[in-house]
Phi, psi and omega in degrees: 000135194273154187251173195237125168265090192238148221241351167343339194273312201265352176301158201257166188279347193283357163207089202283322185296348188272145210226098158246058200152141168222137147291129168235130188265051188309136213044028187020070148229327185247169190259174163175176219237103178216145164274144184258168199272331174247113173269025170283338208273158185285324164245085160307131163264290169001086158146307169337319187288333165280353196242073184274004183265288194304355167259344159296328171279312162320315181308296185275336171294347167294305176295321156317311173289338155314314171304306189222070160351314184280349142287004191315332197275314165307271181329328190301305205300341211247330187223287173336326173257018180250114216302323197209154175306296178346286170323285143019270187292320176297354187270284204311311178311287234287337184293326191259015177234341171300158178236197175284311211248010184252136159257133134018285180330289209277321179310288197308331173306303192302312181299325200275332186290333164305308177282283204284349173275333201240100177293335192296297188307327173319295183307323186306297183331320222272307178294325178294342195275316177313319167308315189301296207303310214271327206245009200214086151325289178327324179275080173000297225216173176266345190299307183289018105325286235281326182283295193257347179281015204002301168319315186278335194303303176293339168266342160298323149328310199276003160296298169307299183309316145337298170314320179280321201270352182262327172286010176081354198278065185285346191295328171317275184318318184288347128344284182298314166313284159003300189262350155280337167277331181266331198283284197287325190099000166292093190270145166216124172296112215290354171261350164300141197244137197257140185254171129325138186093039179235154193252147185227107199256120154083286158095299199296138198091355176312098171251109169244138171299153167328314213238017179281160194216104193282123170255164188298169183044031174280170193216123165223130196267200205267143168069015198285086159271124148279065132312190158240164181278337152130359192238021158206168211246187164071221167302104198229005211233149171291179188197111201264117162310165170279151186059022173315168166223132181252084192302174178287146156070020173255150175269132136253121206236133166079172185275040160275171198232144199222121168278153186308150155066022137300158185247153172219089201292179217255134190096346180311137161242106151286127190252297157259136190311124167264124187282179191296152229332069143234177187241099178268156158210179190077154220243081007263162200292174179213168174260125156270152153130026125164213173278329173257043180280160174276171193254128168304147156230000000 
């Protein structure tokens, strides 16, 4: 798959406006290479128009340096001098996750060479920023996710780190967890595997397992463990259905299984596989929701 080579990075922030390349996604799956025709504008539509959440993010990051002039040199550095959402996002990671001894530079490498070789991590990205925006009141804007969210942050970290740990490279991954962890309060293990469309409410404390396995569109709030039980070994981890709900501070423990479009309310300790959209709760959970509800098994 041919890749987009982008030098955005090296741009000085004192001239934020300059575009001289756009990654272009058409239907933001393939990647390629285009000059847009004027590079004075401030929002180029050229290169743009197949990417509508990223001309949607420029859009509201524009709007925001109105609001607040005195961030403009953030908001320029961070999204505005950035050719592609891709760039973007890999600028933000590298930024909030380098130390004195991680530099900025090679995290951004590592994360935009991750992201931008992988249309699956593209589509993922788009959806998880639709999810948040639709499904989390709290969230304004798609910039202020994409900027400010620890939760869409920490999975997108957990992406790259996923990628690297399926190329053999663990020690990368187990890096990039390490610093998600200390950063966001998010452990998520780099082999655990995440579907689309998901929401992390909040996010801190947030523990997922090796072998736990995430379906699309799921919504998980804060203090949340996919664990084990501590008392076996090898596939040891849950296995979350599509439209799950997870409530804050439920435990789900062992290789059990939470059917689609189940509830789990917050605090619940799960043990046993819940079948599909039904609702569990209580320590150990049980199932509500009337006389002809299924039985945990």
């Amino acid at each position: 798959m041919a890749c987009c080579i982008d030098d955005s990075r090296n741009q000085k922030a004192s001239n934020p406006f300059s575009y001289p390349s756009v990654c272009r996604i058409p239907k933001i799956l393939r990647s390629s290479c285009s000059k847009i025709s004027d590079p004075a504008k401030v929002v180029p539509q050229d290169g743009y128009e197949d990417d509508p959440i990223w001309l949607k993010i420029r859009e509201e990051t524009n709007s925001d340096v109105e609001q607040e002039p005195i961030l403009s040199n953030y908001f320029n550095f961070l999204i505005l001098s950035r050719t592609s959402l891709e760039s973007a996002l890999a600028n933000n990671l590298a930024e909030k996750l380098s130390n004195s001894n991680l530099s900025t530079d090679a995290l951004y490498e590592v994360f935009f060479d991750a992201i931008n070789r992988d249309c699956g991590i593209k589509t993922a990205i788009r959806d998880d920023l639709k999810a948040v925006k639709e499904r989390d009141p709290a969230c304004i804007s798609y910039a202020h996710c994409f900027l400010n969210f620890k939760g869409f942050l920490a999975v997108q970290a957990h992406r790259v780190a996923h990628k690297l740990w399926s190329q053999g490279r663990a020690v990368a991954a187990y890096l990039i967890q390490s610093r998600v962890s200390e950063v966001f309060a998010v452990d998520i293990h780099p082999r655990a595997k995440i579907g689309r469309g998901i929401l992390l409410d909040h996010a801190t404390g947030l523990v997922i397992g090796e072998t736990a396995v995430i379906g699309n569109n799921v919504s998980i709030l804060h203090s949340v463990t996919l664990g084990g039980t501590g008392k076996t070994k090898g596939d040891r981890h849950p296995k979350i259905g599509d439209g799950v709900m997870i409530g804050a501070g439920a435990k789900i423990l062992g290789n059990v299984k939470i059917g689609d479009r189940a509830k789990i309310g917050a605090g619940s300790v799960v043990l046993k596989e819940v079948p599909p959209g039904a609702t569990a709760v209580g320590n150990p959970a049980r199932l509500v929701g009337g006389k002809d509800k299924p039985k945990m098994r």
